[in-house]
ZAMI-597122 format. One record per atom (N, C-alpha, C): residue in one letter; atom name; x, y, z. Coordinates in Angstrom, 1 decimal. Layout:
R  aa  at       x       y       z
R   a  CA       X       Y       Z
...
//
This chain:
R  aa  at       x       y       z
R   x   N    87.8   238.7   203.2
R   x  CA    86.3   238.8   203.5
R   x   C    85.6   238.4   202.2
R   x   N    84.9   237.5   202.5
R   x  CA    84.0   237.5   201.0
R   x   C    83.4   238.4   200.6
R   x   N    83.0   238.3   199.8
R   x  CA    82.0   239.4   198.9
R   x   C    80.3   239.1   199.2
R   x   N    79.7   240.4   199.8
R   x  CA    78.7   240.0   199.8
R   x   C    77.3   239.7   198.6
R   x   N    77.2   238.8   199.1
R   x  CA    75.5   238.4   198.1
R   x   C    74.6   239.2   197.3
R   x   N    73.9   239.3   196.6
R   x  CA    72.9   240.0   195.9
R   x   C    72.2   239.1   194.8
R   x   N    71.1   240.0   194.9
R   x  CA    70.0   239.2   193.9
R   x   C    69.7   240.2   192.8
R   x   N    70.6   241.4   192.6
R   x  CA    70.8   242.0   191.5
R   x   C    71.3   241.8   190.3
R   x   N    71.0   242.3   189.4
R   x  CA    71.4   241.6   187.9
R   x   C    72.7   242.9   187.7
R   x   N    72.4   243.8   188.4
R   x  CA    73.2   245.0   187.8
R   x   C    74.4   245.2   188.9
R   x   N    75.6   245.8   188.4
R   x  CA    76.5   246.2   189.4
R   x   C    76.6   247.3   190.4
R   x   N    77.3   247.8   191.6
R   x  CA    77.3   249.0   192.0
R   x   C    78.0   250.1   191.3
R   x   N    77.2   251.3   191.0
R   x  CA    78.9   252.3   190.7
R   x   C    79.9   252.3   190.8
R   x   N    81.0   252.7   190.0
R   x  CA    82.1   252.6   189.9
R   x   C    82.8   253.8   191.1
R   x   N    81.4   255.2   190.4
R   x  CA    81.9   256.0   191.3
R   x   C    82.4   256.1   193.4
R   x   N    81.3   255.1   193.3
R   x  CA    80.9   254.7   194.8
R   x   C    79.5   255.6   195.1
R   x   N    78.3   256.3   194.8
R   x  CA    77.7   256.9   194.3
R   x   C    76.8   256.5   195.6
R   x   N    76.3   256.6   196.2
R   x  CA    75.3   255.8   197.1
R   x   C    73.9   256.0   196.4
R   x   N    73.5   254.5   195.8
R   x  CA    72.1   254.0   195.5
R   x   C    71.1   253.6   196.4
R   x   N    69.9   254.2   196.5
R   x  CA    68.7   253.4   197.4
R   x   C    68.4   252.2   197.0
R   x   N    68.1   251.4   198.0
R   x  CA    68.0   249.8   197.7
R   x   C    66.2   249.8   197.1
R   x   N    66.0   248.8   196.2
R   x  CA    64.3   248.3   196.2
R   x   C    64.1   247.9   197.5
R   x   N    63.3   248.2   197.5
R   x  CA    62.2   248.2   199.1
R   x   C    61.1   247.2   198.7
R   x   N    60.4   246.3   199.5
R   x  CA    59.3   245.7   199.3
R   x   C    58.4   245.8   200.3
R   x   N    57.2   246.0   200.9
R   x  CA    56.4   246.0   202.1
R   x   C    55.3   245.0   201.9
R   x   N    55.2   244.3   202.8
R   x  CA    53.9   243.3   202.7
R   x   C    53.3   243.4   204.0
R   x   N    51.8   243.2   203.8
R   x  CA    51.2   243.5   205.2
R   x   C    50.3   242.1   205.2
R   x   N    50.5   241.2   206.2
R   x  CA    49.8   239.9   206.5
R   x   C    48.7   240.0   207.3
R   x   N    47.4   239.7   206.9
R   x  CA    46.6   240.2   207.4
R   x   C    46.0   239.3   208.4
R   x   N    44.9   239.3   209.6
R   x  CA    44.7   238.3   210.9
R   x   C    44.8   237.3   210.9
R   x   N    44.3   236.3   210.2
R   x  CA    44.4   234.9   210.0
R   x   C    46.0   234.5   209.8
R   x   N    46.4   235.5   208.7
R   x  CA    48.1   234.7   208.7
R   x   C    49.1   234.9   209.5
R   x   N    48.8   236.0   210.5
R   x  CA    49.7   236.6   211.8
R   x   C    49.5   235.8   212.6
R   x   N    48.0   235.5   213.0
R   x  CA    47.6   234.4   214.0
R   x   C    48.3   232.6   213.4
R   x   N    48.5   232.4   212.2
R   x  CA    49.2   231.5   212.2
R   x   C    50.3   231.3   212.6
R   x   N    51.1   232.4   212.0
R   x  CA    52.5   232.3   212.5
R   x   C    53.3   232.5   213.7
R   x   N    52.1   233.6   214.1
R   x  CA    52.2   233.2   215.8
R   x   C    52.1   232.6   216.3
R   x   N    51.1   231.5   216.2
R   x  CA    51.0   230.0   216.8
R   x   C    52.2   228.8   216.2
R   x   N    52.7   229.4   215.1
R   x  CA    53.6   228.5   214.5
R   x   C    55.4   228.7   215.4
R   x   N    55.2   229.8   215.7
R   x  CA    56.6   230.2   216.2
R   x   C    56.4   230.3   217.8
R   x   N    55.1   229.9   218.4
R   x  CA    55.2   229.8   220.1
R   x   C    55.1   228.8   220.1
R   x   N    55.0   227.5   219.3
R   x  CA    54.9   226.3   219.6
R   x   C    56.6   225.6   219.2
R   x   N    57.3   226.9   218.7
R   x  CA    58.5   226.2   218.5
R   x   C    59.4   227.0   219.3
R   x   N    58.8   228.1   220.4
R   x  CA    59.5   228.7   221.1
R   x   C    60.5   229.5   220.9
R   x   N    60.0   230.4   219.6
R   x  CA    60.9   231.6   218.6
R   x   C    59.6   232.4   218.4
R   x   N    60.7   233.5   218.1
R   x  CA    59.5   234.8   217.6
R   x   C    59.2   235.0   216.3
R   x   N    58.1   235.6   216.1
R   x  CA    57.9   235.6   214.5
R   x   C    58.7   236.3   214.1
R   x   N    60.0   237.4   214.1
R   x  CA    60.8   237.7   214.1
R   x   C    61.9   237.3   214.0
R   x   N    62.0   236.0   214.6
R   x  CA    63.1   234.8   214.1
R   x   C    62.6   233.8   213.1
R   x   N    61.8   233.8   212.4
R   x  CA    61.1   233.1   212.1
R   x   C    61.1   233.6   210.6
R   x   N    60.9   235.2   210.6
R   x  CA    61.3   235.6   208.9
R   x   C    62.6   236.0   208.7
R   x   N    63.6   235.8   209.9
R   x  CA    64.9   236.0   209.6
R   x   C    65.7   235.0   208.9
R   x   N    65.0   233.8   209.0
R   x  CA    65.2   232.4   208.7
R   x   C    64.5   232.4   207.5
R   x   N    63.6   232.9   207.3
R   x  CA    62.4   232.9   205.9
R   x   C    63.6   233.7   204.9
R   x   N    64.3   234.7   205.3
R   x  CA    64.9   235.6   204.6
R   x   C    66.3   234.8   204.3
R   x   N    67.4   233.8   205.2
R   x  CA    68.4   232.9   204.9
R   x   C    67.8   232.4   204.2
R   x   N    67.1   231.0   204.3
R   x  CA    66.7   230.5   203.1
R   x   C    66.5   230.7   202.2
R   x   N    65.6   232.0   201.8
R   x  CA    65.4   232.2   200.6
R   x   C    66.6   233.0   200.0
R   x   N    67.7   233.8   200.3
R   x  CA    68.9   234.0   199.7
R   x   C    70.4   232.7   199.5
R   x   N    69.9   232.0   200.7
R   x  CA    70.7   230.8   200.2
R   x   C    70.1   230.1   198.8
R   x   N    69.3   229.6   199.1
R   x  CA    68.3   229.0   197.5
R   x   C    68.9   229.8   196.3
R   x   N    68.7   231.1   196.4
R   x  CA    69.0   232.0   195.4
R   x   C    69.7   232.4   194.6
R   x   N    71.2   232.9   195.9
R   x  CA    71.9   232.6   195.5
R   x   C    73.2   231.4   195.5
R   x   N    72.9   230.5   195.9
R   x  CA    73.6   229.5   196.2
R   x   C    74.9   229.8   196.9
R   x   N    74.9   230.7   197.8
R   x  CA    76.1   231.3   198.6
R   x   C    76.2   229.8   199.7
R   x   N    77.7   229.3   199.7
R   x  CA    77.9   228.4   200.9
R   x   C    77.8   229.4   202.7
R   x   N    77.8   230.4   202.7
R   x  CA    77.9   230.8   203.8
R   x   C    77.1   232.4   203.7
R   x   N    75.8   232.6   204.5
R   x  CA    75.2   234.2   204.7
R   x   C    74.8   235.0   206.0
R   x   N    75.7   235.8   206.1
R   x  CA    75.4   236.2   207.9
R   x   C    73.6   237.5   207.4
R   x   N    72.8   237.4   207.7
R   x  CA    71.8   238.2   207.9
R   x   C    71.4   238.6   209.1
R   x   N    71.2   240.0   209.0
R   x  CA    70.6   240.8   210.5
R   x   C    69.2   241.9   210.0
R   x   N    69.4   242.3   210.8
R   x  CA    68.5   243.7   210.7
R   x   C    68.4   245.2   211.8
R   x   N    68.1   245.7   211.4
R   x  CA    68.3   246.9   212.2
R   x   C    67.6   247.1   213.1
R   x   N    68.1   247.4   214.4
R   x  CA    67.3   247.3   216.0
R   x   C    66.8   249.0   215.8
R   x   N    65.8   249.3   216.7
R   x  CA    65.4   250.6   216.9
R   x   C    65.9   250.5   218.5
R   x   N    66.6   251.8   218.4
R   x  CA    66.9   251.9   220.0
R   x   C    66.1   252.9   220.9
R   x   N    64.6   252.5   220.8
R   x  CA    64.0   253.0   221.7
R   x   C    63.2   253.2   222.5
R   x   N    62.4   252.9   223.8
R   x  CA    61.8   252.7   224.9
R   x   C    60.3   253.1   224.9
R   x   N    59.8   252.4   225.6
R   x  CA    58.2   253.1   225.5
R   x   C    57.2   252.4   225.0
R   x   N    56.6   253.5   224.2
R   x  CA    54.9   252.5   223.4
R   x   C    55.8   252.6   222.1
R   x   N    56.5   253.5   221.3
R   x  CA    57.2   253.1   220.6
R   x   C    57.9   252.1   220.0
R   x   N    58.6   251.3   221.2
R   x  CA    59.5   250.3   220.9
R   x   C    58.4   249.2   220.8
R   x   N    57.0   249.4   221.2
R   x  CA    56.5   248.5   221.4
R   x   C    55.6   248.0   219.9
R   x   N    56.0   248.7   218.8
R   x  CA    55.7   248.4   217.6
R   x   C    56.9   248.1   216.5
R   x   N    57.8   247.2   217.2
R   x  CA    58.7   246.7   216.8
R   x   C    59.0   244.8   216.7
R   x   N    59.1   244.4   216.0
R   x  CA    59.2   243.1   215.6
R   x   C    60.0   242.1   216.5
R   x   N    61.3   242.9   216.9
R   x  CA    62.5   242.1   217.8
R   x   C    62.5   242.9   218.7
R   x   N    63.7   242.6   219.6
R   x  CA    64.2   242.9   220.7
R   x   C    64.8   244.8   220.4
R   x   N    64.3   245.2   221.6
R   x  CA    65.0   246.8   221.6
R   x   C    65.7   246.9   223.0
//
């Protein structure tokens, strides 16, 4: 299996130690949501597929890896809830 990617300068513990990852949060405000909305129903994808792709690119660029599987984590759950979720639940 290859080894996976990173954009860290530093290594994992030796001990196996479990570290929290850097987090980043950005909030796009009406005009850029309304773009990208229009940008990803005219190409018949979700904005959601749209930064999953924003997210390959920019780790392929980065780290120059020939091959990157990326996902992300589904919420599994129904309602008004699920309904503030980016993908599919």
């Amino acid at each position: 299996m290859p080894q996976a990617v990173t954009l860290s300068s530093r290594r994992a513990p030796a001990d196996g130690k479990f570290t929290l990852p850097l987090r980043e949060r950005i909030v796009l405000d009406a005009q850029t949501t309304a773009l990208l909305s229009a940008h990803a129903t005219a190409r018949r994808v979700s904005v959601g597929v749209m930064a999953m792709a924003a997210i390959a690119v920019y780790l392929r660029r980065m780290t120059r890896a020939a091959r990157l599987s990326v996902g992300a984590h589904f919420m599994r759950r129904m309602g008004s809830v699920a309904l503030q979720t980016t993908e599919r639940v």
